[in-house]
Each structure stands twice: as structure tokens, then as C-alpha cells.
N, C-alpha and C positions, 0 to 999 in steps of 0.2 A: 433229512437223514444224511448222516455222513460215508462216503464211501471207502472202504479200505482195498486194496489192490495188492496184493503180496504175490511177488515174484518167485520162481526158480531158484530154490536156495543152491550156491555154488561156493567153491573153496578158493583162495587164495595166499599165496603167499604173502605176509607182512615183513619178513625179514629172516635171517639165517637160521631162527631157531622157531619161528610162530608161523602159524597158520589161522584163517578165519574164514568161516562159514558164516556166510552173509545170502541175504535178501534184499533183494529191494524191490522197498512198497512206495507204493500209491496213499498219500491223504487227503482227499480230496483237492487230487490231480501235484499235490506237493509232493514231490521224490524224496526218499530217505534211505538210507542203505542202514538198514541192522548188521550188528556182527558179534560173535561170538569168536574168540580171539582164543589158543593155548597153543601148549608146544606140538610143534609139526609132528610130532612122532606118533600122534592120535590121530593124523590125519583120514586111515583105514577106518575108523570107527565114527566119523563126522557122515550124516543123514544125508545125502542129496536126493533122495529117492523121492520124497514127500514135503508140504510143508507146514507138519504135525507142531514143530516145536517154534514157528514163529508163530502158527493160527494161536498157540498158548500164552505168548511173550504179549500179542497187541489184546487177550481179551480182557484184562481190564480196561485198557482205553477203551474199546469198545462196547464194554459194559455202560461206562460212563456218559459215553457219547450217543447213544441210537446210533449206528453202525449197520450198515452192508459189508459181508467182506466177502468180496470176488476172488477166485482165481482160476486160471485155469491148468494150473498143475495140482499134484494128487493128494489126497488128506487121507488118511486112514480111516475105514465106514465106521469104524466101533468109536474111533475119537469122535466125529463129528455129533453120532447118535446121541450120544452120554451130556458133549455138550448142550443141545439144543433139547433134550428131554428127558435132562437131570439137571444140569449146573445152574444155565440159565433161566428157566423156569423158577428154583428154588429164590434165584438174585433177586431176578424181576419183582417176585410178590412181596421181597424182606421191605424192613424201612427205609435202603440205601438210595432211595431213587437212579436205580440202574433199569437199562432196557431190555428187552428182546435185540440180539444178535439176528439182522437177515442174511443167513449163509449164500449167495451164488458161488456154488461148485459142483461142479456136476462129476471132475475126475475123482469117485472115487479108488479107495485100494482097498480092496481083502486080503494081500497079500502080507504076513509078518514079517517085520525086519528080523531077522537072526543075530543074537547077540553072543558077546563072551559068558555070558551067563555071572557076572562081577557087578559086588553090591557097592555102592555110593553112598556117601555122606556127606554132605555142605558144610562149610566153615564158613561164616559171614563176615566171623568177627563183632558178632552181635548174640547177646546173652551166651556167652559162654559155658556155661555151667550144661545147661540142652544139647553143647554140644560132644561134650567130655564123657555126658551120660551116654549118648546113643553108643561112640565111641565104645566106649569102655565095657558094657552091657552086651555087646554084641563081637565079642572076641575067642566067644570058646566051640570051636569049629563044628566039634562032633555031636553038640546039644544043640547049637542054632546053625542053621543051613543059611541064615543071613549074615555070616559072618563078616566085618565089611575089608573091602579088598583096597577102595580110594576113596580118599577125604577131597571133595573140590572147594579150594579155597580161592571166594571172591574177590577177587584184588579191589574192587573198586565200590564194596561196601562198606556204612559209616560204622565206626567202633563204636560199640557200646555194651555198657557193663561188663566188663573187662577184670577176670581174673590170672589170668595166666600172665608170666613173663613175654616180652617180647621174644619172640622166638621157639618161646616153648613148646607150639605146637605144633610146630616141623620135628622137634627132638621126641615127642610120643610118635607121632609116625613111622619116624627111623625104629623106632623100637619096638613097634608093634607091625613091623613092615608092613604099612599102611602106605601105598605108594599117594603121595598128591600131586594133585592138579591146579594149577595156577590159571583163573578164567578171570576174562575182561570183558566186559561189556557194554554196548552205548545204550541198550535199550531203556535205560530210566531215563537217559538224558535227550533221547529224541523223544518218546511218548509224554516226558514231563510226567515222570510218579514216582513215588516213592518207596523207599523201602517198607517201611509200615504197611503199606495200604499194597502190595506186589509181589514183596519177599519170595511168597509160598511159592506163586505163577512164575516167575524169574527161577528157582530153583529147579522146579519143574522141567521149564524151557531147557534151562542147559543138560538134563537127564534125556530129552528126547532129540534134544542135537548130537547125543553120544551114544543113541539106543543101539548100535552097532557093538559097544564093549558093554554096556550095564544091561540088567532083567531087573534089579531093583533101588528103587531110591529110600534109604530110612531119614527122611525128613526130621533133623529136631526140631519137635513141637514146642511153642514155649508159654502156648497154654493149655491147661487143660482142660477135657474132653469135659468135665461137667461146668465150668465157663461157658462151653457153646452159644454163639449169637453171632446175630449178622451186625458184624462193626465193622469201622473204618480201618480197621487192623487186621489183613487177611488170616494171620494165624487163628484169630478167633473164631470163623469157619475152615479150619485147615480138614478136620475130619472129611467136610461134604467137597473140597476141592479134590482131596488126595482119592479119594473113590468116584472120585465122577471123570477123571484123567489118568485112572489106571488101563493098562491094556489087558488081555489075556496073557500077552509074555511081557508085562514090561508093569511090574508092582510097584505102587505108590505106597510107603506109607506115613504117617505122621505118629512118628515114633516117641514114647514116652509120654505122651497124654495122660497115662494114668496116673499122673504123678503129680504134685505142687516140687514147682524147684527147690522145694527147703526137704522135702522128701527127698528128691535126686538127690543132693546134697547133701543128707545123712547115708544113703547108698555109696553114693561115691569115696566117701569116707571110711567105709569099712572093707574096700576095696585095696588092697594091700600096693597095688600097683598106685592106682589112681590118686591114693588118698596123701601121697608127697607135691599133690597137687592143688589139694585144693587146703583153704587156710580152713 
């Protein structure tokens, strides 16, 4: 069994305009510093309290690997339960050959972080169309109370299927005063995974590094809910991930599920705003 060691998440300065919330773990006994990296002006809203959003970042390596993860700073009781007797249990029996997670942590927290109460949305740069919908869908304030307030866009995710102009998706923001977030992260590149097989878990993670300004994440889905299955492509369980990592103040969801993209895509087209956008 492999043991993981996750440190005191703590903040520092990278330069005159960034900041990063970093860990550093233990992999069996090899050092590694995770970091989530954005502009210092979020600094108020970055987590050191707990360490909810790296125990989220290493659990597919840990899935993969039969894994210990020790620490002795604080996890939230409701996150830990949900994993250990929802997430993982469901992993372990599917066909992916993943483990039981053995938790050593004994600090936990009942306490809730207090948030801005401001909804989020991921831009990965990957299936675009999933993300134009959630976008777009969730704009009319006084009908939906998830209105979304910032788009975080992954700087260091691969493009794919790509409809928008370069640029373009900073100019719906401006106009939907949608403020964005510019996030960089090492965590695929020291765990060694992928976006396919993490995306959802990486999305997450950065939702709970910033649970100080957000209460919800609208995850675009980019399959749907009657697809359901345990594959090698996290979105394909994104349903049983985004409910098994929700908190009482802090909403998961995997938004637009009910839809096939060629759906979304007839929607987004009758949308008087959106539909200059999409061919």
C-alpha cells in the first residue's frame, strides 16, 4: 500500500500580480509541492483552514494506487463521510480496478467555511459547446438563483473541439459581466493524469480552494446522465462524483446532463444572445 502525506495548505506569493495555494505532500516519502496559482486579489477567498481541496485533487491517484492518506491537519467530517461511504465504495466494486482509500485523519472539522455566496463555472477549453450552454442557460437572475457570477478558466488545459474564436470567450464575459479567473495548475503534471480520466476531480479541487468566495459549482457536463457508466473518462460518472463532494454550503453540480450536445446546440441557437456564436 502506497502512503500519501498531505501537508498544511499555505499561500504564497509568485509574483506581483499572483498568488498560490500550495501543499506539500508526501508519496511515499517523495516531496511534491501542489499549487493552485490566480491573481493575488483572491487571495481573501483561498482555503488554509482545511485540506478538503487537495484530499479531492490526489483522489484519483489514490483510487488508482491502493493509497493511505495521512494527515494531521483538518478535513471536513461531511467531505471525508461521503467519500469513504459513497464515492469510494461505488469505485471500488465498478470494473475500473480502483481501491479502497485508507483515510489516517483523525483532525476532523464540523465547522463551515463561509462563502460570498457566487456561482462558478470552468472553461477548460475543452468541448466548448457544454460550456457556452451552462453559460448561457443560467443568466436570468430572477428565475435561477444560480446565476453565474465567474467563469474559471484553465490556462493549462488541452483544447479540444473548439468552436469559439480565439478570444471570444473573454468578450461573452465582458458582456455578460461574468468576471474570470485565470487558474494554473501542476496537479496533472506531478500525479501523472489526465484530463479525460480527472477533469471533473481538478474542477472540483479548484471550487474548494476558493470555497471562501463560491456556494456553487455548475460543472459543464459533457455527457449525459443516461450514458452513465464507470469509464475511463471521469465525466462519464460526473453525476455520482458531483453528489458525493457536495457540502451543505458548497453545491456540486453537473450541469446540462439532460441534454445530448446536438440538443445544447439547437438551444443555444434559438438564444438571441448566444446564437451569433455558435455556427
Amino acid at each position: 500500500m502506497n502512503e500519501i502525506i498531505i501537508g498544511k495548505p499555505y499561500t504564497a506569493i509568485e509574483d506581483d500580480n499572483a498568488i498560490s495555494l500550495n501543499s506539500d505532500i508526501l508519496i511515499n516519502n517523495k516531496k511534491e509541492k501542489l499549487f493552485i496559482k490566480l491573481d493575488k486579489k483572491y487571495k481573501p477567498y483561498l482555503v488554509t483552514e482545511n485540506i478538503d481541496a487537495f484530499v479531492i485533487a490526489i483522489l484519483p491517484f489514490a483510487f488508482k494506487n491502493n493509497c493511505t492518506i495521512t494527515s494531521e491537519s483538518k478535513v471536513s467530517k461531511k467531505l471525508l463521510y461521503q467519500i469513504t461511504q459513497y464515492l469510494n465504495p461505488c469505485l471500488e466494486t465498478s470494473h475500473l480496478n480502483l481501491y479502497m482509500i485508507n483515510f489516517n485523519i483523525e483532525n476532523l472539522e464540523d465547522e463551515e467555511i463561509k462563502s460570498k455566496n457566487k456561482v462558478a463555472t470552468i472553461y477548460s477549453g475543452k468541448n466548448e459547446i457544454d460550456s457556452l450552454f451552462t453559460i448561457f442557460e443560467n443568466q436570468n437572475e430572477e428565475l435561477n438563483e444560480f446565476k453565474i457570477t465567474h467563469l474559471l478558466k484553465i490556462n493549462n488545459s488541452n483544447p479540444e473541439n473548439l468552436i469559439l474564436q480565439k478570444g471570444e470567450i473573454d468578450k461573452i464575459c465582458n458582456a455578460l459581466k461574468i468576471s474570470m479567473i485565470h487558474v494554473e495548475t501542476n496537479i496533472f503534471e506531478i500525479l501523472k493524469e489526465k484530463y479525460n480520466s480527472s477533469g471533473v476531480y481538478l474542477n472540483i479541487t479548484i471550487i474548494y480552494a476558493l470555497h471562501k468566495l463560491f456556494n456553487t459549482l455548475l460543472n459543464p457536463a459533457s455527457q449525459p446522465f443516461a450514458k452513465f457508466k464507470y469509464g475511463e473518462n471521469s465525466s462519464e460518472y460526473e453525476l455520482l462524483i458531483a453528489n458525493s463532494l457536495k457540502l451543505p454550503n458548497l453545491n456540486i453540480c453537473a450541469y446540462g446532463g439532460a441534454y445530448t450536445q446536438n440538443r445544447k446546440n439547437e438551444i443555444l441557437k434559438e438564444n438571441k444572445f448566444a446564437k451569433k456564436y455558435i455556427n
